[in-house]
N, C-alpha and C positions, 0 to 999 in steps of 0.2 A: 493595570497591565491586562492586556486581551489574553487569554490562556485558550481561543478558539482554535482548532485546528484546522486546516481544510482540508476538505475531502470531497473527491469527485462523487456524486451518484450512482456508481458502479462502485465503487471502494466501497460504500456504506452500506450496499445492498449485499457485497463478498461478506462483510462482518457479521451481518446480520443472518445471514445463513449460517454462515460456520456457529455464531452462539445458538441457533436454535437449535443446530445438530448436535452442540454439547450438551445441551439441558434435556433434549430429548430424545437422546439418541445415547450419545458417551456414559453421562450421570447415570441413568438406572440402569445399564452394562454393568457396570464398576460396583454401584450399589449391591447388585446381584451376586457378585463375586465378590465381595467382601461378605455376605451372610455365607456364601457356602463354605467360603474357606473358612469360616469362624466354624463350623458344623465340623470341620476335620479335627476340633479339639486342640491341643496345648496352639496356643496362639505365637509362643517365642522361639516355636522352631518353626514356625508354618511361613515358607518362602514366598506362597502364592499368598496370603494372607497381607504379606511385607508390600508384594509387587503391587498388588491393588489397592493398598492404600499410599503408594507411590503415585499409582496411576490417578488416582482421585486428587490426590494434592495439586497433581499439574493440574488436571480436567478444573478444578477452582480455580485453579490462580488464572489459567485464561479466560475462563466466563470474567472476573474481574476486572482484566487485561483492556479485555472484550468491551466491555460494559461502560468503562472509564473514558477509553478512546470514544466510542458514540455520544457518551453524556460532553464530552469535548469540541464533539464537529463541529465543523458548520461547513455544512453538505453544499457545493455549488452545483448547481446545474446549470452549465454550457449552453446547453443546449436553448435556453432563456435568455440569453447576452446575446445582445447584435454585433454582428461581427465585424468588428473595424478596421481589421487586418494586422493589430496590435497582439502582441502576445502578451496573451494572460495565464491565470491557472486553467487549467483542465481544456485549455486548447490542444489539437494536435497540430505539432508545425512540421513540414516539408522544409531541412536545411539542404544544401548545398556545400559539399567541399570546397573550399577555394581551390585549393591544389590538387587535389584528385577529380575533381568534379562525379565524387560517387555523391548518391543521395542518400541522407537519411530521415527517416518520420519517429518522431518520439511527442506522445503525448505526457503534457504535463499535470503531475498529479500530488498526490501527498504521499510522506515517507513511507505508512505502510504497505500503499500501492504499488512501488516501485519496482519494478522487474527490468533491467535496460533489454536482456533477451527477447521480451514482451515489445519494445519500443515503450514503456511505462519511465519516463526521467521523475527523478525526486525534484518537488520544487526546492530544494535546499542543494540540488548538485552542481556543479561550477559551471556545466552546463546551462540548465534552467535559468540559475541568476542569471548568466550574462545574457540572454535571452527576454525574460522578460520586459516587459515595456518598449520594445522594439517593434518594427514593423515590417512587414512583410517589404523586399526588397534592400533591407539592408543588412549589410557586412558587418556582423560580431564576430571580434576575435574573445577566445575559450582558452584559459588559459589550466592547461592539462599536464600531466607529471611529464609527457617528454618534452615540450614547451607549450607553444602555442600556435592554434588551429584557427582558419577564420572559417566563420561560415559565414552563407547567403540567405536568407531568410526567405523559402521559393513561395510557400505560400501557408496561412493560418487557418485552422478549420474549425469550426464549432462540432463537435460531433458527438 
């Protein structure tokens, strides 16, 4: 079984900043104020004492979080794939309302990347699936909680 995940080149590159900002940035915060509060004496009534080793237990469990998911990827870069007009992952596509003829653009990416506000779709959303392997110019219907939407596939970007 493949246990790869994918992830765009920007998804991998968000991660990788956020954990260096925790190791070197959060961790000796935290470390800091857990020595001083320890200096304020009785440890079992010390609140601030309680809060930063609350604070620390998160700050680890996402360096882990963090750390697991990268040792997991497999970082694609778009940007290397010729563009066939096919949707793939970490394409952005231009759909088309069938019925409203509003436009939307949502790039496809991986779970942690996913913002719909952003135009960022999960490749695991009902969206995405019916989407991928499709070509530009053709009508998917999506099938969504108030039923089902078609869209037009206007056009695939490498970007």
């Amino acid at each position: 079984m493949n246990d790869r995940v994918p992830m765009t080149v920007n998804g991998e590159s968000k991660l990788r900043e956020e954990l260096r900002h925790l190791k070197s940035v959060e961790r000796p915060r935290v470390i800091e104020a857990i020595a001083e509060a320890r200096e304020h004496g009785d440890l079992k009534e010390n609140a601030e004492y309680h809060a930063a080793r609350e604070q620390q237990s998160f700050i680890e469990g996402r360096i882990q979080e963090i750390e697991s998911k990268l040792a997991g990827a497999q970082v694609i870069d778009i940007t290397s794939i010729n563009n066939t007009g096919k949707v793939i992952f970490g394409v952005t596509v231009t759909l088309i309302n069938a019925d409203t003829d509003e436009e939307v653009r949502y790039q496809i990416c991986g779970e942690d990347e996913a913002d719909v506000k952003a135009g960022r779709l999960s490749v695991t959303s009902p969206i995405a699936r019916a989407l991928i392997g499709k070509s530009e110019g053709e009508v998917v219907e999506v099938k969504v909680p108030s039923g089902t939407v078609e869209y037009e596939i206007d056009q695939v970007e490498h970007l």
